[in-house]
SEZA-781610 format. One record per atom (N, C-alpha, C, O): residue in one letter; y, x, z. Coordinates in steps of 0.2 Angstrom, whole numbers, plus 2048, in hexadecimal, padded with zeros to 3 digits. Each point is the difference from the previous one (the first is absolute). Layout:
<sites>
AYXZ...
</sites>
This chain:
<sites>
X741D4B01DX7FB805803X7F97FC801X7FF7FA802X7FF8097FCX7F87FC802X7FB805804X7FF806801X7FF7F3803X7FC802806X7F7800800X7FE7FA801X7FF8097FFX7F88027FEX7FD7FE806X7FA7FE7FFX808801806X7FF7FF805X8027FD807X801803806X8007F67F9X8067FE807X7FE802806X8047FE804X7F88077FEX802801807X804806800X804802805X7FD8017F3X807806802X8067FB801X8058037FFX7FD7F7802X8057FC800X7FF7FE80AX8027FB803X7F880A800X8017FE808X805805804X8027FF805X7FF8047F9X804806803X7FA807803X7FB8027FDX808801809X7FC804802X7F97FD803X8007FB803X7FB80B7FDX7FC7FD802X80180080BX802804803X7FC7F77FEX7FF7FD808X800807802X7FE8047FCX8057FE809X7FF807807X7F77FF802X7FC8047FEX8037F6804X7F87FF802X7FB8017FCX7FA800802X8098027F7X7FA7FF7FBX7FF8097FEX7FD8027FBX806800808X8028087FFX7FF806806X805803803X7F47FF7FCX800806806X806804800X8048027FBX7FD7FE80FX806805800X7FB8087FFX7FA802800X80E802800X7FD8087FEX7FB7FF809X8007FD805X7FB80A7F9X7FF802809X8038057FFX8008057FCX8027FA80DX802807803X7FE803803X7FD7FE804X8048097FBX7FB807800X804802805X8057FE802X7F6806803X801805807X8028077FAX8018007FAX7FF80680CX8048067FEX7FA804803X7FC7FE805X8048077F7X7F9805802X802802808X806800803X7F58007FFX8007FF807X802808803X804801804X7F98047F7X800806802X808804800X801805804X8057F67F7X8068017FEX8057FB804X806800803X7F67FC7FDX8047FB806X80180480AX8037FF805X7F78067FAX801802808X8048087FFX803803805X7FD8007F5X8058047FDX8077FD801X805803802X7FB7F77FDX8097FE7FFX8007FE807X806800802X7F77FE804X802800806X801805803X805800804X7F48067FAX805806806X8078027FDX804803804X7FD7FD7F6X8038047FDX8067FC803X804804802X7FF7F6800X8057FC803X7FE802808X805800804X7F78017FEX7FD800808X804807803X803801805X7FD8047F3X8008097FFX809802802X804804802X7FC7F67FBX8088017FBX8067FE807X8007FC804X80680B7FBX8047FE804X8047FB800X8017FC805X8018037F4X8067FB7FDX7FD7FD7FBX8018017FAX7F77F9809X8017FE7FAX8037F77FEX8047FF804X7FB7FF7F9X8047FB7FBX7FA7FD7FBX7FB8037FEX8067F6802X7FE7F97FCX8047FF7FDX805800802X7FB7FE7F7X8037FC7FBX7FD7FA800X7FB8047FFX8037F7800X7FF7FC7FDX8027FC7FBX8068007FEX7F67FB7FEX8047FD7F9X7FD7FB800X7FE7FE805X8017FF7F5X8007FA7FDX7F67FE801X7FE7FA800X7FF80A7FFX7F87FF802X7FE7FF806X7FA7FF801X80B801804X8017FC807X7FF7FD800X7FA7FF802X80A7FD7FCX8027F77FEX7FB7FD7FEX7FC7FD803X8048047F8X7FA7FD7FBX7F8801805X7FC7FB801X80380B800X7FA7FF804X8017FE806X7FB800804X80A7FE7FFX8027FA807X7FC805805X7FC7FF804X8088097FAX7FC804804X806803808X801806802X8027F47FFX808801803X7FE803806X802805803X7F97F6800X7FF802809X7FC807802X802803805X7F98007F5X7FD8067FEX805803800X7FF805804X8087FC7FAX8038077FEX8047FF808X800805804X8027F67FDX8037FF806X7FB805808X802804804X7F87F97FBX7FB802804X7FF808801X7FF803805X8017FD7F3X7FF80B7FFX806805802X7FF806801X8067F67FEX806804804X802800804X803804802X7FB7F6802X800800809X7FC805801X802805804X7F77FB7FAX7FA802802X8018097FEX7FC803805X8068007F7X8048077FEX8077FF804X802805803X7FF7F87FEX809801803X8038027F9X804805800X7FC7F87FBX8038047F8X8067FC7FFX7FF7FA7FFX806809800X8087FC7FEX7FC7FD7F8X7FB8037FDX8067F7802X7FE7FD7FAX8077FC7FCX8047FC803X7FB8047F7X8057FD7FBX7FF7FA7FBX7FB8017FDX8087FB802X7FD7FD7FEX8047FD7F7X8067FE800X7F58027FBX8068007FAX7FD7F87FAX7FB7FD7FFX80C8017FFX7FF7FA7FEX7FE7FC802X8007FF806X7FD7FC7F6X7FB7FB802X7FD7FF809X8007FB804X7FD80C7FDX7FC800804X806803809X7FE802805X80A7FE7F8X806800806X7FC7FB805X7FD7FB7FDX80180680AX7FF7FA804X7F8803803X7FE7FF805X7FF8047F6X7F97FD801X800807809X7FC7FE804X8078067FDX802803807X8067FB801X8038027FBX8017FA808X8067FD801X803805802X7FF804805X8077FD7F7X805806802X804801805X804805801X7FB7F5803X801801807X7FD804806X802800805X7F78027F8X7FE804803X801807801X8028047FCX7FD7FE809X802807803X7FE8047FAX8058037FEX7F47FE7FFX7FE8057FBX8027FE7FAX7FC8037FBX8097F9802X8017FC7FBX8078067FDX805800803X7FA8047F7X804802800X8037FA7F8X7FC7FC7FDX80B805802X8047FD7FAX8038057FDX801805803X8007F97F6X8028037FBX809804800X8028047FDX8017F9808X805801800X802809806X8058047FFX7F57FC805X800808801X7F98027FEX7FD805802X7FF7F87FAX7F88047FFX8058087FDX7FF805804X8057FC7F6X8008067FFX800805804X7FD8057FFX8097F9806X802805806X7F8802805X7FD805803X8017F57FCX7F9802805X7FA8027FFX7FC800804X8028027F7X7FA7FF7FCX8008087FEX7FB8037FEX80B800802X8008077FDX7FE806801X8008057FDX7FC7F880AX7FA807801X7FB7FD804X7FD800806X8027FB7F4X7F97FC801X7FB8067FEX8028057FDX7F67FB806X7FE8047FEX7F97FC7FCX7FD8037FCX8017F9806X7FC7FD7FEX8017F77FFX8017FD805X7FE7FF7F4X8037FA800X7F97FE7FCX7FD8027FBX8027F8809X7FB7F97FDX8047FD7FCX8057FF801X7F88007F8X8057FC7FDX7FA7FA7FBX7FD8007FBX8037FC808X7FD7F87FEX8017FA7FEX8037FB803X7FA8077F7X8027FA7FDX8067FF7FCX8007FC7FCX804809804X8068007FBX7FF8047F9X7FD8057FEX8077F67FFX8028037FBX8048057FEX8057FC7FFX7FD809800X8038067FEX8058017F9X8018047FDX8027F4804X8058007F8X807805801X801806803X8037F67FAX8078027FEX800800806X7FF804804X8047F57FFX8047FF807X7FD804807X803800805X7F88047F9X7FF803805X7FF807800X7FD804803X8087FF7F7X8008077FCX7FC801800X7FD804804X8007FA7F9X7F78027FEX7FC804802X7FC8047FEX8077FA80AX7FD805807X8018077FFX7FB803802X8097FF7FCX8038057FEX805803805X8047FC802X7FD80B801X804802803X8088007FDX8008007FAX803800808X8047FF806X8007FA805X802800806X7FB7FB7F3X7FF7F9804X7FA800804X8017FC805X7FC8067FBX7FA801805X7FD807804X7FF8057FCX8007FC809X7FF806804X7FB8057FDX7FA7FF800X8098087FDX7FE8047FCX7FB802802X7FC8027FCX80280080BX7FC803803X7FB7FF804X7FD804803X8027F47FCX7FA7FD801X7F97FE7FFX7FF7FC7FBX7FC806809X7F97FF7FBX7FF7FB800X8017FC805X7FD8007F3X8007FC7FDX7F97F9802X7FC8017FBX8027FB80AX7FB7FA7FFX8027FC7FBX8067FF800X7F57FD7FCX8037FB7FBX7FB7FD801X7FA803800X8087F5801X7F87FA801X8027FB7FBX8067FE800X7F78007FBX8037FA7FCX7FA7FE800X7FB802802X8067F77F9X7F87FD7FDX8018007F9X7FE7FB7FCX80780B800X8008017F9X802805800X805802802X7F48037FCX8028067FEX8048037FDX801806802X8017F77F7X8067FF7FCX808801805X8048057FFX7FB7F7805X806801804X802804807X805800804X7F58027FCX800805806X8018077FCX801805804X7FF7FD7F5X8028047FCX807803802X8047FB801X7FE80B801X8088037FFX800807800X7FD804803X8067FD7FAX8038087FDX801804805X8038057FDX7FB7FC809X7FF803806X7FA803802X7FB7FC7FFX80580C805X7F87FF804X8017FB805X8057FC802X7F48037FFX7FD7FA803X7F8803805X7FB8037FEX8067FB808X7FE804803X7F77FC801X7FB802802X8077FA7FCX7FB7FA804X8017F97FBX8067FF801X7F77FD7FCX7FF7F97FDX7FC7FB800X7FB8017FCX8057FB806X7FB7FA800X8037F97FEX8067FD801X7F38027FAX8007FA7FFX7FC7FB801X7FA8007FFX80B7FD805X7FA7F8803X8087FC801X8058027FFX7F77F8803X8067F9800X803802808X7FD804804X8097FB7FDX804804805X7FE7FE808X801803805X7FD7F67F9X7FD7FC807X7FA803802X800801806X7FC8017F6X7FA802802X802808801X800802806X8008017F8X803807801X802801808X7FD802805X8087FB7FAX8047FF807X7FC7FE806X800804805X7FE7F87FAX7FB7FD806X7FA8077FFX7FE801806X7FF8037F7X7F9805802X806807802X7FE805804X8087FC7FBX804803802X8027FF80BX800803805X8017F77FAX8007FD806X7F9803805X801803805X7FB7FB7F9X7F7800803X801807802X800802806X8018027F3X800807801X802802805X7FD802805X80B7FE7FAX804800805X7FE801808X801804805X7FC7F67FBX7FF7FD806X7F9803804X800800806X7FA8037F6X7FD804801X802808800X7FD805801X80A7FB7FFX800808801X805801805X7FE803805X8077FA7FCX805801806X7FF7FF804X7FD7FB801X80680A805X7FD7FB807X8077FE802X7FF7FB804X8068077FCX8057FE800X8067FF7FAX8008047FCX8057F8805X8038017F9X807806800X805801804X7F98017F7X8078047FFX8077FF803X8037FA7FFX80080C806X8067FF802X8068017F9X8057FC7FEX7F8809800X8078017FAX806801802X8048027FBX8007FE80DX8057FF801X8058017FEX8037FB7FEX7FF80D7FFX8058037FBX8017FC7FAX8068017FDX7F67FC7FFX8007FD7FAX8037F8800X8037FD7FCX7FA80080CX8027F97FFX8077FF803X8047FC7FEX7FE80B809X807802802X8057FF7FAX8067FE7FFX7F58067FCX8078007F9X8007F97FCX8057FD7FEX7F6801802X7FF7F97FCX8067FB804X8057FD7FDX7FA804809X8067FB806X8058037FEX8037FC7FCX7FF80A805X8098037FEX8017FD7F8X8047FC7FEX7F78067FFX8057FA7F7X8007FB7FFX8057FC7FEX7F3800807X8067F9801X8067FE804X8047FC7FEX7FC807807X8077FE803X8078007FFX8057FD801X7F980A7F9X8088037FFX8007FA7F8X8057FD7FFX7F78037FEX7FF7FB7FBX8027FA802X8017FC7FCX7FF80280AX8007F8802X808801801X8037FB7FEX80180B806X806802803X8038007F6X8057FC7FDX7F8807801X8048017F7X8017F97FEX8067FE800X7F67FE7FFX8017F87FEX8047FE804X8047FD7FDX7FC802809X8067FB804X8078027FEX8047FC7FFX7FD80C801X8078047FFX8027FC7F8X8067FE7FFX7F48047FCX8047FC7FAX8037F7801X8067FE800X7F5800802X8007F8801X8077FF804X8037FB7FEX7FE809805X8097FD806X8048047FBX8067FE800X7F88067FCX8088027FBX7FF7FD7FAX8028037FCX7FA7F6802X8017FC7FCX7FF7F8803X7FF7FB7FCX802804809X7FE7F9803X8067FB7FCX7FD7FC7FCX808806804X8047FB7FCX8028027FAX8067FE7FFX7F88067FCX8028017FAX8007FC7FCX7FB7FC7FFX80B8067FEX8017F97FDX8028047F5X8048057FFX7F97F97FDX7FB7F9800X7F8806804X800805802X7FC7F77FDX7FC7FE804X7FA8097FEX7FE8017FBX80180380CX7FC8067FFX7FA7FE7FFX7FF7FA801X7FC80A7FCX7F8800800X7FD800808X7FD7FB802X80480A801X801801805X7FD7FB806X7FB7FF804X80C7FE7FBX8027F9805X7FA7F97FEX7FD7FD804X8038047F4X7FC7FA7FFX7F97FF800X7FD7FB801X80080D7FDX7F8802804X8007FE807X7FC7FC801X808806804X801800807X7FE7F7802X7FB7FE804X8098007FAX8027F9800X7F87F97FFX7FE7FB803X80180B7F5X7F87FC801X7FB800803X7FB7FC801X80580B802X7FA802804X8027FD806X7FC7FD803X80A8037FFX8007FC807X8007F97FFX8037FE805X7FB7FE7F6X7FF7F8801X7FC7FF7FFX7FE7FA803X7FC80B7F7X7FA7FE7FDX7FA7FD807X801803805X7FA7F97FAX7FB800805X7FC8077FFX8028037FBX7F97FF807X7FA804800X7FC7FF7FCX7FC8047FEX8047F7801X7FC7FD7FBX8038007F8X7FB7FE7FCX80B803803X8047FF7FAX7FD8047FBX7FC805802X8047F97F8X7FE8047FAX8058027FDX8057FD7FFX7FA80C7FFX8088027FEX7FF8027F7X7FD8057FFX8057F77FCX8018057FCX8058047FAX8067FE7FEX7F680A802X8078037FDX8027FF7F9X7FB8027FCX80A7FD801X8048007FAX806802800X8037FE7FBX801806808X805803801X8008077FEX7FB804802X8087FE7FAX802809800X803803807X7FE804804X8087FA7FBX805803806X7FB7FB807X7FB802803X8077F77FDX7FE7FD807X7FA801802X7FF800806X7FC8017F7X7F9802803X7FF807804X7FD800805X8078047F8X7FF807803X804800806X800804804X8057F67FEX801801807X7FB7FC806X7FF803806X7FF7F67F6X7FC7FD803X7FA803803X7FE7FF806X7FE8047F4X7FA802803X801804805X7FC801805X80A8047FAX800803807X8007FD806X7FB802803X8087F87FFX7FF7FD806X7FC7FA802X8007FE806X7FC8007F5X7FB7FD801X7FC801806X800806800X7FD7F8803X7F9804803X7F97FB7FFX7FE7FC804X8008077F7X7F97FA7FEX7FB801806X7FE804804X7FF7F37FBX7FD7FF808X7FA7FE7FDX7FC7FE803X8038027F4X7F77FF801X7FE8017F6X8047FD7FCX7F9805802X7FF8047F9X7FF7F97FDX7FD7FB802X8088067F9X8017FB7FAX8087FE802X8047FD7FBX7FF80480AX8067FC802X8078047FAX8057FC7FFX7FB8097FFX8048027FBX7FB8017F9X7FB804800X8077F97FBX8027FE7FBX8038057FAX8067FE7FFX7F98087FCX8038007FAX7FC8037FCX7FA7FF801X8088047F9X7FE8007FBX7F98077FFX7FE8017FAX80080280AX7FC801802X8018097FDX806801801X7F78047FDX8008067FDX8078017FBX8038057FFX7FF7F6800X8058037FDX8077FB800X7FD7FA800X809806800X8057FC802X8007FB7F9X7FD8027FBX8067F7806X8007FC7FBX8087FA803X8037FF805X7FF7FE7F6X8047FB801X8017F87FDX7FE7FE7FBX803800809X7FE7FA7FDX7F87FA802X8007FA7FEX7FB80B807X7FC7FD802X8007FC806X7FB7FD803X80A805800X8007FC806X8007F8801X7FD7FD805X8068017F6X8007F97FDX7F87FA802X8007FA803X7FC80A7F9X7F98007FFX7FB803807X7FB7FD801X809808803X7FC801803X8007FB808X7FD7FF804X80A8007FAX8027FA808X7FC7FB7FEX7FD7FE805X8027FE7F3X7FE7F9802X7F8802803X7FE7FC804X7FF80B7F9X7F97FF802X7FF803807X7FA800802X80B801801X7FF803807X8007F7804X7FC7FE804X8078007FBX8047F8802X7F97FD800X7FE7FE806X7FD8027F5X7FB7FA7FCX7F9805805X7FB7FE7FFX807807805X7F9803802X801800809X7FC800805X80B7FF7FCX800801807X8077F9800X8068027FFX7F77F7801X8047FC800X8037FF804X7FE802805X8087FA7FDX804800808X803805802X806800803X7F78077FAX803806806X8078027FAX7FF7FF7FAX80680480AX8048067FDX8008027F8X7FC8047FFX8087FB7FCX7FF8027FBX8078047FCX8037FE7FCX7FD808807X8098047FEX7FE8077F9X7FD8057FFX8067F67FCX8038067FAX804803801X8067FE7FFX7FA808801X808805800X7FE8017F8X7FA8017FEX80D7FC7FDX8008027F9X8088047FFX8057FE804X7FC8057F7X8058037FEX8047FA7FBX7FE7FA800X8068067FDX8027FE7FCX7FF8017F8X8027FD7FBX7FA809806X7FE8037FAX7F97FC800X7FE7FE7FAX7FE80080CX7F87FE7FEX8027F6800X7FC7FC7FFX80A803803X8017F7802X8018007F6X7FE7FC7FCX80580A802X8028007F6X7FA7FF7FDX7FF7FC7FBX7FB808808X7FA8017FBX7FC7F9802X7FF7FD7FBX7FF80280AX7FC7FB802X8017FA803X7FB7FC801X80C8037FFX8057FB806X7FD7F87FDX7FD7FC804X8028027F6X7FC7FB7FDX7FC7FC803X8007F97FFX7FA80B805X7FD7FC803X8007FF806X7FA800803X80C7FF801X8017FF806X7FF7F77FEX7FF7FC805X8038027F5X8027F8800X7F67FF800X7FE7FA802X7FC80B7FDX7FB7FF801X7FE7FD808X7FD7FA801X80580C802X801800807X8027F7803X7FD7FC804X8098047F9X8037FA804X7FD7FB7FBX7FF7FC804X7FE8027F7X7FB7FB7FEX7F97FF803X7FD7FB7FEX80180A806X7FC7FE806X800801804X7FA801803X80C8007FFX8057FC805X7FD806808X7FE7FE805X8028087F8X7FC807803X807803805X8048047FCX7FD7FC80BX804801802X800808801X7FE802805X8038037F6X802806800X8098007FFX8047FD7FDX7FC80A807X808800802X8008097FBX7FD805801X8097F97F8X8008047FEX807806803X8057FD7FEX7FD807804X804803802X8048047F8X7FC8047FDX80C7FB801X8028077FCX804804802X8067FF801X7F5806800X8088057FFX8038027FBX7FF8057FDX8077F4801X8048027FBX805805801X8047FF805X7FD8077F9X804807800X8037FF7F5X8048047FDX7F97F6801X8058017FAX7FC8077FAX8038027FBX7F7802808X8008037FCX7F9801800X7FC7FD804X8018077F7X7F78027FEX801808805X8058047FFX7F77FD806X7FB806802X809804802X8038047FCX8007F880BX805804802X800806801X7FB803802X80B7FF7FDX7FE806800X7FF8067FAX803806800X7FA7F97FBX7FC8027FBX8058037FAX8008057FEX8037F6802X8078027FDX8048067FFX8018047FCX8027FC80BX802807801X7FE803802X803805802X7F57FC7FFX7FD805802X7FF8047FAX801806800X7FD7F67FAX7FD8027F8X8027FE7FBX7FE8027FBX8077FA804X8027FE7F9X806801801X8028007FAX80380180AX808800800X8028047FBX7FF8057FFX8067F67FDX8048047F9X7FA7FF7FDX802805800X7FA7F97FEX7F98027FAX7FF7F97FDX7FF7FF7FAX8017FB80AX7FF7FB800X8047FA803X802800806X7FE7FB7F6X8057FA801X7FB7FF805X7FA801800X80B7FC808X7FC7FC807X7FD7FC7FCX8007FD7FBX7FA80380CX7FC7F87FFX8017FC804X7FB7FC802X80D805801X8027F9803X7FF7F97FFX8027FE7FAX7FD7FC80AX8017FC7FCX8037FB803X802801806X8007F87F7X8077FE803X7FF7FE807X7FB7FE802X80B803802X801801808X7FE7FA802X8027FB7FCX7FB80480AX7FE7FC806X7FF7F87FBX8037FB800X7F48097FCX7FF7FA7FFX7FE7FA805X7FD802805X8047F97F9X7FE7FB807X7F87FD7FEX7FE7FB7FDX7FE809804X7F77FD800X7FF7FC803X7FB7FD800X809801805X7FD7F9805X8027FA7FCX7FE7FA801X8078087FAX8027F97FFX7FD7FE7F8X8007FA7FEX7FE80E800X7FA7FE7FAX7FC7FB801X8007FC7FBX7FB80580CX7FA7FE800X7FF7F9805X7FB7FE801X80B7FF801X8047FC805X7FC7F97FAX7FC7FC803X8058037F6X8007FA7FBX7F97FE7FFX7FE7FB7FEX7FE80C805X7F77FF7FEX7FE801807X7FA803801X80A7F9805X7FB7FC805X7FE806807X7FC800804X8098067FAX803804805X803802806X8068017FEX7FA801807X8057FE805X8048087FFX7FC8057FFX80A7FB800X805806800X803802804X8047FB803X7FE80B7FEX804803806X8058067FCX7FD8047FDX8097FB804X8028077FDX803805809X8027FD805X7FD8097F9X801804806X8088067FDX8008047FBX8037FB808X807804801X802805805X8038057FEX7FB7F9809X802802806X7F8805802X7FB7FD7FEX804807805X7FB802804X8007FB806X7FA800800X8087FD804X7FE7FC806X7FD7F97FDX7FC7FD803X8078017F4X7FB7F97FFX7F98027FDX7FD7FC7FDX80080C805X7F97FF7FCX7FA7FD804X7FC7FD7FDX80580380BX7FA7FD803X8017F77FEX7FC7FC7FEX80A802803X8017FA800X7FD7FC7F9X7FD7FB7FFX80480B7FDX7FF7FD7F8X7F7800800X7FD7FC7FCX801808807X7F7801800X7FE7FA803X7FB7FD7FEX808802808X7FC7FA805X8017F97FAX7FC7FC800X80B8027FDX8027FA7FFX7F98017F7X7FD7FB7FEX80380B7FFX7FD8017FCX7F87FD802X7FE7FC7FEX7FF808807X7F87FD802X8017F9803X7FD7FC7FFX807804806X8007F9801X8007FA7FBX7FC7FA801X8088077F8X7FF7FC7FCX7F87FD7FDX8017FC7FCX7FB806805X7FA8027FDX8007FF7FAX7FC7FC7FCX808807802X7FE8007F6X8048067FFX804803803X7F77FD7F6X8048097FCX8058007FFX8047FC7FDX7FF80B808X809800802X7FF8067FCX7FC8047FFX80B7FD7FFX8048067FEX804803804X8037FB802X80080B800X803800805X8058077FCX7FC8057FEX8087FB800X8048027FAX806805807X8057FE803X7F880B7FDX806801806X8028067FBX7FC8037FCX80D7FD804X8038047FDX800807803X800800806X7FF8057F6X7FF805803X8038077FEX8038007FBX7FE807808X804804800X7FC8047F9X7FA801801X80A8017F8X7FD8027FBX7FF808801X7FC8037FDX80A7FF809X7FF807801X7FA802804X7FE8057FFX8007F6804X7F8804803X7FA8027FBX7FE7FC7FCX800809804X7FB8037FFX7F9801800X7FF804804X7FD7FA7FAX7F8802803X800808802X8018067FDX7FE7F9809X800807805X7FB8047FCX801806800X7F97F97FBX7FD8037FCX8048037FAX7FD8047FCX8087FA802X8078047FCX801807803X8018057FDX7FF7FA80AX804803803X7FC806802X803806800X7F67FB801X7FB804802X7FE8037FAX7FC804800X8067F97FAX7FD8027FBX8068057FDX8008047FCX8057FA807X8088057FDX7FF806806X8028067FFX7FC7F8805X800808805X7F98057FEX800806802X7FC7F77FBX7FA8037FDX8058067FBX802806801X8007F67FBX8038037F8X803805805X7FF8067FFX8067F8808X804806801X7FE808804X803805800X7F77F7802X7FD805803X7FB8067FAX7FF805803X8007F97F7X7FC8037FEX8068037FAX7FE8047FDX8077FA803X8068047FDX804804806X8067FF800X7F6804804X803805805X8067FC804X804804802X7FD7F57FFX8067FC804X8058027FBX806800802X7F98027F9X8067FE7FDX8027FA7FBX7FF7FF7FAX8067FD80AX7FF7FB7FBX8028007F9X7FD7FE7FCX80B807803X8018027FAX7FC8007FAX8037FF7FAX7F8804807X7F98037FCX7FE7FA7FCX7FD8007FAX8057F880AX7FD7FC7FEX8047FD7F8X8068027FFX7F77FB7FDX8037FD7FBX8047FC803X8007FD806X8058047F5X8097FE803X7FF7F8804X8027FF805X7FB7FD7F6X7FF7F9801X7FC800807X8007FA803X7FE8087FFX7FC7FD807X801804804X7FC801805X80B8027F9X804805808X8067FB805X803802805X7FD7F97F8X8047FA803X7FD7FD805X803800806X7F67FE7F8X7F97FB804X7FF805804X8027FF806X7FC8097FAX7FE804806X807802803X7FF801806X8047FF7F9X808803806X8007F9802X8047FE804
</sites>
C-alpha cells in the first residue's frame, strides 16, 4: 500500500481541531405551543431518549417535569437522566398499563426504532396528541399524526420550555387523578416484583429473577450496567432503578449480541475506579467472549456476569421452531470462568442462588477482569415471549387452538 501522504498514517483528526455542531433553539412560537399543550393536558406524559444524554440536557428534563408536575420516562441511554427513584419517574415494567389514556405525550429525543414498535399502538398510547423535539429531522420522522414538532438540540429546547413555563403558571399543576394512578402502578408493580422474587428465592439451578435481584442489591449508585443478555436482561432492566443518564448500557435502537464485551472495556476506560457489571448470555460470551483476555491484558477490572442457561434466545425454541428445527442447545454447563482463568482472570462459577452476592463481591474485590459463570434455569423465558404469545392470542379470538400446532405448547 502506498501512502501519498503520511499524515493519513495520523489517525483521526484531534476533537480540538474540529468545530463542534451548533446547537439550535426551537421556534419560540412552537415551543410555547408545546407548553400549554402539556399545562392543557389531563394525562400528559414525557418520553425521553437518547438526545438527552448527548445534549447533557438531564437536569432540564428533570426541571420541566417537576415544573408541569408531568409523569416522565426515560429510554436507553438516557435511563437515569430523571433517576427512577423519583416520584414522577415512570419504568418500563408498568409504563404500558399507565400510559394508556395518555392524552397528550412529549417525546424528546428518541428514536422511534424497532425496540420501541416504531411508536406504534399498541405499543404506544393510541390516543395521544403527538409533541416531537429532536435535533434531527430525520428522526423526529414517524408514521403517525403529529400534533406539534420541533427541531432544536433538546437542552436548549428544554430550557426556553422552562422560561416559558415559568412565565405562564402561577401555580403548578395539581394533576391529582393522574399522579393518584401513576402511585397505584407503582405500588402494585413493586408488590408484583417481591411476590415473584420470594417464589424463586432459592431455585435451583439458578432463576433470572433471583440473579437481576441479587445485582441490583449490591451494585453502588454509581455502577455501570451493560446489557448483553436475551433472557437475563429483560429481568434485570426491570429492577434496576437508574440514578443518572449514561448508567445503562446497550445496543441502542435495535438489539445486538455480542457487544457487551467491547462495551464494558469502554465503559471501564471512561469512568475508571467505579463499577463495571456485564450481563452477557452465553450466546454473546460465544460471539464476542475473545476479547475479554483484551480486557485482562490491561488488566481493566470489569466483572463479566453469564447467564449460562446452555441455550441461544431462551425460549425461542418452543415458542417457533419446535418439530421444525434441530435445538440450538449447546453443550451443558459450560464452565466460562475456567476458560478465561489461564489469561489472567479471576473466576467464579455460581450453582446455588445464595452464592451470587458472594461471587460479585470476591469478583470486584479481586480488581481484575472476572468472569462470574452462573448456571441457570433454561426453562425461563423472556417475559417478552410471553407478551408476544398472548398478542397472537388475543388477536385469534383467545383461542389458542387457532394457533399453528407448533406454538400451541409455548402458549398453554
Amino acid at each position: 500500500m502506498s501512502v501519498r501522504d503520511e499524515r493519513e498514517l495520523q489517525g483521526e483528526i484531534p476533537l480540538a481541531a474540529v468545530a463542534p455542531d451548533s446547537p439550535t433553539l426551537g421556534d419560540p412560537k412552537s415551543v410555547e405551543k408545546a407548553v400549554r399543550m402539556l399545562l392543557e393536558a389531563k394525562r400528559p406524559f414525557i418520553a425521553a431518549g437518547e438526545g438527552v444524554h448527548w445534549a447533557d440536557a438531564s437536569s432540564e428534563l428533570q426541571e420541566l417535569a417537576e415544573l408541569l408536575n408531568v409523569p416522565v420516562h426515560s429510554r436507553r441511554i438516557a435511563r437515569g437522566a430523571v433517576p427512577e427513584d423519583h416520584p414522577l419517574a415512570v419504568r418500563a415494567g408498568y409504563r404500558a398499563r399507565f400510559w394508556t389514556d395518555c392524552d397528550v405525550i412529549a417525546i424528546i429525543g428518541l428514536h422511534l426504532g424497532g425496540l420501541e414498535g416504531l411508536g406504534l399502538p399498541p405499543v404506544w398510547p393510541a390516543k395521544a396528541k403527538r409533541i416531537i423535539i429532536h435535533e434531527s429531522a430525520e428522526d423526529a420522522w414517524q408514521p403517525l399524526p403529529v400534533a406539534l414538532k420541533i427541531i432544536g438540540n433538546a437542552k436548549m429546547v428544554l430550557r426556553q420550555m422552562i422560561d416559558c413555563a415559568k412565565s405562564i403558571i402561577k401555580e403548578r399543576p395539581k394533576r391529582t387523578e393522574w399522579l393518584e394512578w401513576l402511585d397505584k402502578c407503582q405500588r402494585e408493580h413493586a408488590e408484583w416484583q417481591s411476590e415473584a422474587l420470594a417464589e424463586y428465592v432459592d431455585h435451583k439451578p439458578v432463576h433470572a429473577v433471583k440473579l437481576a435481584q441479587d445485582i441490583v442489591d449490591f451494585l453502588d449508585d454509581s455502577a455501570t450496567i451493560v446489557y448483553d443478555a436475551f433472557c437475563g436482561t429483560s429481568f434485570l432492566t426491570d429492577r434496576v432503578k437508574a440514578k443518572f443518564s449514561g448508567q445503562i448500557l446497550d445496543t441502542g435502537t435495535w438489539g445486538g449480541v455480542g457487544h457487551g464485551v467491547g462495551m464494558g472495556i469502554g465503559a471501564q476506560l471512561a469512568r475508571p475506579g467505579k463499577q463495571v457489571l456485564v450481563l452477557m448470555g452465553d450466546g454473546g460470551i460465544g460471539v464476542g467472549g475473545m476479547d475479554i483476555e483484551t480486557a485482562s491484558r490491561y488488566k481493566l477490572p470489569v466483572v463479566y456476569v453469564i447467564c449460562n442457561n446452555s441455550t441461544w434466545l431462551a425460549g425461542s425454541y418452543m415458542a417457533f421452531f419446535k418439530n421444525q428445527v434441530y435445538p440450538w442447545d449447546m453443550l451443558p454447563d459450560i464452565r466460562y470462568d475456567k476458560m478465561f482463568e489461564p489469561v489472567g482472570c479471576h473466576g467464579e462459577n455460581v450453582t446455588d442462588p445464595k452464592d451470587i452476592i458472594p461471587a460479585l463481591k470476591r469478583a470486584f474485590n479481586s480488581g481484575k477482569t472476572s468472569v462470574v459463570n452462573v448456571l441457570m434455569d433454561s426453562r425461563v423465558f423472556n417475559p417478552w415471549l410471553g407478551s408476544w404469545g398472548m398478542t397472537i392470542v388475543a388477536k385469534l379470538s383467545a383461542d389458542v387452538t387457532k394457533c399453528p400446532e407448533d406454538w400451541q405448547d409455548f402458549l398453554m
